[in-house]
BAVEXFI-461807 format. One record per residue: residue number from 1; y, x, z of N, C-alpha, C in turn. Coordinates in nm, 3 decimals. Atoms other than C-alpha are relative to their C-alpha. Layout:
BEGIN
NUM;Y;X;Z;Y;X;Z;Y;X;Z
...
This chain:
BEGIN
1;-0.115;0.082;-0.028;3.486;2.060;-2.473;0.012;-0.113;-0.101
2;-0.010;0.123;0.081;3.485;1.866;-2.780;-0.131;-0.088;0.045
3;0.107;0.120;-0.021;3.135;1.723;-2.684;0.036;-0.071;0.095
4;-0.074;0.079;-0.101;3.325;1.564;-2.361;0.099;-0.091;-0.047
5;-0.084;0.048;0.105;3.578;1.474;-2.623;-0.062;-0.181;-0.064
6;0.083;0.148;0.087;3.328;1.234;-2.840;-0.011;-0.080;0.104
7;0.036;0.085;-0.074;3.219;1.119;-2.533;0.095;-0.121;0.052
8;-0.119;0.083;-0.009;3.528;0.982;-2.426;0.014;-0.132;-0.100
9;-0.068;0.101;0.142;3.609;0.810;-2.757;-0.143;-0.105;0.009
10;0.102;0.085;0.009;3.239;0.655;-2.722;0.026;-0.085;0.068
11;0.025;0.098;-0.121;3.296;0.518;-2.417;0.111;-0.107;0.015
12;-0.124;0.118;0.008;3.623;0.355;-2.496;-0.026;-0.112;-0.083
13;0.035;0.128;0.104;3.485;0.203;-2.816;-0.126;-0.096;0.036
14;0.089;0.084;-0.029;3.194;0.089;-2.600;0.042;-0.134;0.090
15;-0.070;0.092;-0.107;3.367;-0.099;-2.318;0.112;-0.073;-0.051
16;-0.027;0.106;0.123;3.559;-0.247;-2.611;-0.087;-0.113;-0.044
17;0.133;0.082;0.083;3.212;-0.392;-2.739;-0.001;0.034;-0.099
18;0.010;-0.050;0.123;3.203;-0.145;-3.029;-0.171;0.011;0.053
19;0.146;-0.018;0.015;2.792;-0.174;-3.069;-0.071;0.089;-0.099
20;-0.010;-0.167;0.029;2.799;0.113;-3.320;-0.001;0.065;0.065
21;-0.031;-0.121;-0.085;2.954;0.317;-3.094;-0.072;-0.028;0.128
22;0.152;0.014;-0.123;2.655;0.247;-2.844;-0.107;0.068;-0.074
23;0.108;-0.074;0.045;2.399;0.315;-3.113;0.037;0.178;-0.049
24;-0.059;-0.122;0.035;2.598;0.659;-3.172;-0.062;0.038;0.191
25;-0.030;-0.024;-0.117;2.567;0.708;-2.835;-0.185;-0.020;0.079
26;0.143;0.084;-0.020;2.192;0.534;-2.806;-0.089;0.182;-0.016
27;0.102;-0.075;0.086;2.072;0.794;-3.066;0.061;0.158;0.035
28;0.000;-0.102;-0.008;2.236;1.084;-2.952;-0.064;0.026;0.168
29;0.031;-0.041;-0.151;2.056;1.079;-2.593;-0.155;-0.051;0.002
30;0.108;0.055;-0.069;1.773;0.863;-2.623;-0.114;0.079;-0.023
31;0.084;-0.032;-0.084;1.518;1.168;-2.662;-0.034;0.120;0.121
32;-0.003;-0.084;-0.151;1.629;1.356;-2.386;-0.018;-0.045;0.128
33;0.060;0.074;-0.127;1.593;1.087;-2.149;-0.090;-0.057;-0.026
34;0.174;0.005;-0.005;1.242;0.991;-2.303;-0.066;0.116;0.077
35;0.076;-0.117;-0.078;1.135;1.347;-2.251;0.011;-0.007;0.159
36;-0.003;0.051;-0.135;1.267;1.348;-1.889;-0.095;-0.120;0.070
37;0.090;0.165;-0.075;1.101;0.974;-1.806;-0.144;0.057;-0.070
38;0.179;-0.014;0.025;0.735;1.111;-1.982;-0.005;0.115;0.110
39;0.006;-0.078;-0.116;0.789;1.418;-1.759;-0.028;-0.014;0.135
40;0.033;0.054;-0.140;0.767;1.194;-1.433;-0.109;-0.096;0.012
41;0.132;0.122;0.039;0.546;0.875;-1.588;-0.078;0.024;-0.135
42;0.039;-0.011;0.134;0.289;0.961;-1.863;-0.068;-0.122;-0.082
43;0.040;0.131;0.074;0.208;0.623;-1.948;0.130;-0.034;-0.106
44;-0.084;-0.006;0.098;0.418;0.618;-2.297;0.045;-0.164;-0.019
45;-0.053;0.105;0.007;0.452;0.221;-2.274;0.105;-0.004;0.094
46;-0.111;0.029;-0.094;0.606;0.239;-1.932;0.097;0.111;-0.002
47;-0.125;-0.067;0.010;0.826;0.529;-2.027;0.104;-0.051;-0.096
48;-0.133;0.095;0.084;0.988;0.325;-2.344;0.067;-0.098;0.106
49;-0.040;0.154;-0.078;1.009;-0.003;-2.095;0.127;0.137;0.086
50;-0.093;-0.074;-0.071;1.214;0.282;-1.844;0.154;0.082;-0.091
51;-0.121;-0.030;0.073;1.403;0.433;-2.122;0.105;-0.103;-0.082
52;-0.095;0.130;0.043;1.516;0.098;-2.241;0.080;-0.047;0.122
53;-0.108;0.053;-0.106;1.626;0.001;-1.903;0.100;0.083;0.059
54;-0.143;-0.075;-0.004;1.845;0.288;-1.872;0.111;0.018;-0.072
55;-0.161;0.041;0.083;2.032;0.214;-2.153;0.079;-0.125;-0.013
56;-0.039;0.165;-0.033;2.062;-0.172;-2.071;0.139;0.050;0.146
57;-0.116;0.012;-0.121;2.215;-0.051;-1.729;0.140;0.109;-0.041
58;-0.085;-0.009;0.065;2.458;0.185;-1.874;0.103;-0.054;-0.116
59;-0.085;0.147;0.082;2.557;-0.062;-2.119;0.080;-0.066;0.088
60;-0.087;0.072;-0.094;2.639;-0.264;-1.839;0.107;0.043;0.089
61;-0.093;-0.081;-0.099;2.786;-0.049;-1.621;0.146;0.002;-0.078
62;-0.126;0.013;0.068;3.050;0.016;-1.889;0.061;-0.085;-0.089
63;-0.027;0.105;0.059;3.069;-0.307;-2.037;0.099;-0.127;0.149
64;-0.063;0.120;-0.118;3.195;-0.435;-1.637;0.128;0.073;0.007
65;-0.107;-0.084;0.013;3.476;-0.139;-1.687;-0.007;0.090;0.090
66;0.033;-0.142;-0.043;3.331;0.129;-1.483;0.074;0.105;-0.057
67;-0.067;-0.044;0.097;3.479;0.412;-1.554;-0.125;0.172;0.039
68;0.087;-0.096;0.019;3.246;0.706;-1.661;0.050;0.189;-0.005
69;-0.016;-0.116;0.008;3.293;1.104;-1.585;-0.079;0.080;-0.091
70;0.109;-0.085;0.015;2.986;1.266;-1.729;-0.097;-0.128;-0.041
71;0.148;0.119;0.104;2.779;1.016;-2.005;-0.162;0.102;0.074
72;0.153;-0.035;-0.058;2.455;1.266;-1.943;-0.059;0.044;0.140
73;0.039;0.030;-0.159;2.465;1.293;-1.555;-0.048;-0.122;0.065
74;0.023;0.121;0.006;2.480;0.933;-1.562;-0.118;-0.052;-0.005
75;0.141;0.055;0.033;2.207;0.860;-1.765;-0.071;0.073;0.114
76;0.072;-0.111;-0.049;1.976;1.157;-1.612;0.006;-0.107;0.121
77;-0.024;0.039;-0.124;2.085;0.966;-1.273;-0.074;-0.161;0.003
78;0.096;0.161;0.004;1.977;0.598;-1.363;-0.098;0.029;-0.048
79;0.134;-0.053;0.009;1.669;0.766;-1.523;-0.041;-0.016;0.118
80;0.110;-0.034;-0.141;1.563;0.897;-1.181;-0.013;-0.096;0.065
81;0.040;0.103;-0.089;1.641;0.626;-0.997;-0.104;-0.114;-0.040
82;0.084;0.089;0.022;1.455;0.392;-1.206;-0.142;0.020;-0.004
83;0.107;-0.045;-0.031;1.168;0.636;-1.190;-0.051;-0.047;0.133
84;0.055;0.050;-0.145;1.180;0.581;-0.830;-0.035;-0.103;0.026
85;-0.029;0.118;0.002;1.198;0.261;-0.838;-0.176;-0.103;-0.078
86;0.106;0.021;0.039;0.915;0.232;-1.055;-0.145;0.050;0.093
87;0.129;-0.033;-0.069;0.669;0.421;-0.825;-0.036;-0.064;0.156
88;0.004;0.077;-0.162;0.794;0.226;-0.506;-0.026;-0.167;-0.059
89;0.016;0.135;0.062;0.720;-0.127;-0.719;-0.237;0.045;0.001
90;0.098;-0.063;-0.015;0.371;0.058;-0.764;-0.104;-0.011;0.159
91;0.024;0.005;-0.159;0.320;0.027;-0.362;-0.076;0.121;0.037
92;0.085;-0.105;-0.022;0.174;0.371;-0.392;0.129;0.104;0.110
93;-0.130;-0.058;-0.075;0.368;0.577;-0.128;-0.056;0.216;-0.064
94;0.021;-0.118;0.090;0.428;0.898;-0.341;0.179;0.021;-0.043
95;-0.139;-0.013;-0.004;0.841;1.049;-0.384;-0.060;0.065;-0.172
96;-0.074;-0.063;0.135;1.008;1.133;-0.691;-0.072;0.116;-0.059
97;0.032;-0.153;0.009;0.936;1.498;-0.640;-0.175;0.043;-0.015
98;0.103;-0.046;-0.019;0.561;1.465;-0.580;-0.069;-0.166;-0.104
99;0.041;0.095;0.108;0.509;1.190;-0.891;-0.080;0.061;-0.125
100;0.085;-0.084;0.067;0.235;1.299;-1.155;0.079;0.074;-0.123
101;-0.093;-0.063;0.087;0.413;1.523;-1.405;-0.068;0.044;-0.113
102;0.036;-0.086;0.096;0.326;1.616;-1.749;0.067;0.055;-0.118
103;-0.136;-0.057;0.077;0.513;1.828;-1.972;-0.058;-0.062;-0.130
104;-0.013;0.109;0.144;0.524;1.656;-2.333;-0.028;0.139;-0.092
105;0.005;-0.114;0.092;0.370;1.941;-2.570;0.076;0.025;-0.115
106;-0.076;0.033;0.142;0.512;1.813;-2.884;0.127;0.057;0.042
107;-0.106;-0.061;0.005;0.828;1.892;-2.777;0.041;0.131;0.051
108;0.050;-0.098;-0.021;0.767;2.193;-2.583;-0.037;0.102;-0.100
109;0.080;-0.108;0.092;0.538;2.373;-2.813;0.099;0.043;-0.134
110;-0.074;0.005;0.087;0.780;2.365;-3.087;0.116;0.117;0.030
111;-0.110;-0.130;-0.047;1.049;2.558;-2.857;-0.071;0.135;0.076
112;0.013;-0.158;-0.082;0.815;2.817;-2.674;-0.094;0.024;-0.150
113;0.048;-0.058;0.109;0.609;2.807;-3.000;-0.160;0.016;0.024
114;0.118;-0.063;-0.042;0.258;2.901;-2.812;-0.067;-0.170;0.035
115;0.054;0.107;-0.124;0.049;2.583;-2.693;-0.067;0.058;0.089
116;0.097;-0.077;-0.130;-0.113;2.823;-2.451;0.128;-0.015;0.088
117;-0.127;0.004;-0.105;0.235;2.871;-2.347;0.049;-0.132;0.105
118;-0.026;0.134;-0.054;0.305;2.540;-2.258;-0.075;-0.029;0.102
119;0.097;0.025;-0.098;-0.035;2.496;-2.074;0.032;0.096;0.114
120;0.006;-0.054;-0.095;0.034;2.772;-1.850;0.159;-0.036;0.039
121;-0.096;0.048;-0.041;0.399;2.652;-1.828;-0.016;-0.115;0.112
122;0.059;0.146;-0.064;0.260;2.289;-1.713;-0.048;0.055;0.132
123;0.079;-0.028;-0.065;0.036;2.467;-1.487;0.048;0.025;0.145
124;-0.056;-0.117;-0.148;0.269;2.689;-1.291;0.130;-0.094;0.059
125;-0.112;0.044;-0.059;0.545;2.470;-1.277;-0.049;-0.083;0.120
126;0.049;0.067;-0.078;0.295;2.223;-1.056;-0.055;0.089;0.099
127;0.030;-0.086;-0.133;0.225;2.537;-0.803;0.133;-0.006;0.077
128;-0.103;0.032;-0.072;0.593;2.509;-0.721;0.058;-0.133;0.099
129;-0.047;0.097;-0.075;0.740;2.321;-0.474;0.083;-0.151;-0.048
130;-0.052;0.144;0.049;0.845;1.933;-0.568;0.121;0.002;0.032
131;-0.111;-0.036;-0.042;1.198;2.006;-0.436;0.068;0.106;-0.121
132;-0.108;-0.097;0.082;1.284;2.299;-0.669;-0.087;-0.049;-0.150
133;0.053;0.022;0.139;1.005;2.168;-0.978;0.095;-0.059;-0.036
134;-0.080;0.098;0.050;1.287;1.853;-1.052;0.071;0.101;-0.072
135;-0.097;-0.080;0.009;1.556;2.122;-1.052;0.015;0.065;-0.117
136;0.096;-0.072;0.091;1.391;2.335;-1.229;0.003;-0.048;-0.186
137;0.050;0.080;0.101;1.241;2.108;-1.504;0.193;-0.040;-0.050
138;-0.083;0.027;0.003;1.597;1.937;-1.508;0.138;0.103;-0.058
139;-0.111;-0.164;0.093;1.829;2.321;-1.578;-0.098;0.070;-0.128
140;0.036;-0.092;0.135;1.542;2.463;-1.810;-0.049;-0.097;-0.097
141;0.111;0.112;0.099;1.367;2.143;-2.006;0.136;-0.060;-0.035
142;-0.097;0.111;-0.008;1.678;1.907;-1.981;0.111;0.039;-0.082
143;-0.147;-0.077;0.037;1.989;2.166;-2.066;0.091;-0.107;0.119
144;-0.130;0.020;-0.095;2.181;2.012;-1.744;0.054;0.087;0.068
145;-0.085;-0.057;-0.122;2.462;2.207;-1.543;-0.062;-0.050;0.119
146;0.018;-0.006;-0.180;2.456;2.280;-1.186;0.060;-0.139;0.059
147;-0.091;0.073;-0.048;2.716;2.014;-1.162;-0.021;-0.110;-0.046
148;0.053;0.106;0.046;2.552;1.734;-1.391;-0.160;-0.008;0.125
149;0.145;0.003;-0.051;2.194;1.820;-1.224;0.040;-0.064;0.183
150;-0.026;0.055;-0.155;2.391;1.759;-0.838;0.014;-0.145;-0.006
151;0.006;0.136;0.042;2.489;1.439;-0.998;-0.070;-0.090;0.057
152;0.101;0.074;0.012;2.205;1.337;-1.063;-0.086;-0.046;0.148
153;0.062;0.019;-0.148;2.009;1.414;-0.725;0.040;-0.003;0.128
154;-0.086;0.064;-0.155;2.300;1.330;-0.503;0.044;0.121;0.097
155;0.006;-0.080;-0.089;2.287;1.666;-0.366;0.117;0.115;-0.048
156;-0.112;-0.119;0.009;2.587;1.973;-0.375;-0.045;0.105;-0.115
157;0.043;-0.105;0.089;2.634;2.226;-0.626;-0.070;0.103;0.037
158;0.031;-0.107;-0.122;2.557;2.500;-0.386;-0.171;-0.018;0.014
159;0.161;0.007;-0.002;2.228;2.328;-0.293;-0.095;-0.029;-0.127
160;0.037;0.029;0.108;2.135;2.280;-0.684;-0.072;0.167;0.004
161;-0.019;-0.147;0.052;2.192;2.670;-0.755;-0.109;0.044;0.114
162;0.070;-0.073;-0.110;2.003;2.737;-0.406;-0.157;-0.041;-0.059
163;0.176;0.033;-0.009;1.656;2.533;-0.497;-0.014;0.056;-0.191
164;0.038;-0.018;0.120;1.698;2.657;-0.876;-0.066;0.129;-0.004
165;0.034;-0.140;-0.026;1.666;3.021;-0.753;-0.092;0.018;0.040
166;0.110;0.004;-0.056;1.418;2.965;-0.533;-0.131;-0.038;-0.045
167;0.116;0.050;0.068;1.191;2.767;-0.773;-0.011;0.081;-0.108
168;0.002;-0.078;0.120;1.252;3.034;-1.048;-0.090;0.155;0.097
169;0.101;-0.076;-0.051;1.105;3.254;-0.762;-0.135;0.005;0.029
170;0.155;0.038;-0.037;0.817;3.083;-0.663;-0.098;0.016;-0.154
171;0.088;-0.012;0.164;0.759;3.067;-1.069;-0.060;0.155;-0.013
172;0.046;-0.130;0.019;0.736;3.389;-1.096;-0.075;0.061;0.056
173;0.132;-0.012;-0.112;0.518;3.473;-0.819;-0.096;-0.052;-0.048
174;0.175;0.066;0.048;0.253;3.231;-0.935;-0.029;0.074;-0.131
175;0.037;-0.089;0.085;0.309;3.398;-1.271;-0.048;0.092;0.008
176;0.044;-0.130;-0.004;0.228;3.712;-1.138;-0.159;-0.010;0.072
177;0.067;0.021;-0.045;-0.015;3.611;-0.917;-0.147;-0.061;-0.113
178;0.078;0.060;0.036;-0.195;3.426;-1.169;0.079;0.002;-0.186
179;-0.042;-0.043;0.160;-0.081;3.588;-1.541;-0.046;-0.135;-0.106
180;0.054;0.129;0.107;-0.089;3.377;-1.863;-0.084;0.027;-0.073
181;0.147;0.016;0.085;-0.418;3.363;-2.042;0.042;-0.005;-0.159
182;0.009;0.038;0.113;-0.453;3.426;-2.405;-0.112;0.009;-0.090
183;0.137;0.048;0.036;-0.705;3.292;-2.654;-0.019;0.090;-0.087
């Protein structure tokens, strides 16, 4: 509750034109929506160029007096779209869901601790379905709610919780199906 709190107070002193209270705001997000944007594009130039333009358009957004519910649904949300956006500029006909994915070890390996882990993480999450991987990736990589993550992909709480279950099933299946290897 207090982190909804700060947020508030950020967003007032931003749409003020407090530019501090942007880089407060810059630095407390910008590498959760790197990770996210390397997760969909692994070209590390065009993920800065994407993570810069998501904080240009949130800037703007609340610099025209928008008025903001949820700072990290937001972002998370102009992330994706600009992902999309980026792969339909591309002229490659390829969705969101089925865009090349690679999980970012460095940050990874650090929280499961194993780099084997990670590799077979990477591995299995790409046997799952592109529909529940986002989801997925998005509630266990990200830390978003059911209700930030609908946000984001436009879609109901209900149907968040439905493809999270389902892709935590399919995980597990391939896990079993296909155990994790150790060196």
């Amino acid at each position: 509750m207090l982190f909804h709190f700060r947020e508030k107070i950020l967003f007032h002193q931003i749409k003020n034109g407090d530019e501090q209270a942007f880089t407060v705001f810059y630095n407390s997000y910008k590498d959760k929506i790197y990770r996210f944007v390397y997760f969909k594009v692994s070209d590390r130039e065009k993920v800065k160029d994407l993570v810069e333009d998501t904080f240009i358009k949130i800037y703007d957004y609340i610099r025209e007096g928008n008025e903001i519910d949820n700072f990290q649904a937001l972002l998370y949300k102009i992330a994706r779209n600009l992902i999309i956006d980026f792969y339909r500029t591309k002229k490659e006909e390829i969705s969101l869901a089925d865009a090349p994915e690679t999980v970012s070890s460095f940050d990874l390996e650090k929280e499961v601790g194993d780099k084997v882990a990670v590799e077979n993480v990477k591995k299995h999450l790409e046997l799952i379905k592109p529909e529940y991987r986002e989801v997925v990736h998005l509630h266990f990589f990200e830390n978003l709610s059911f209700p930030e993550i609908a946000d984001v992909i436009g879609q109901s709480e209900g149907n968040v919780r439905v493809r999270i279950y389902r892709g935590i099933k399919q995980l597990k299946k391939a896990l079993k199906e296909e155990p994790v290897k150790t060196v």
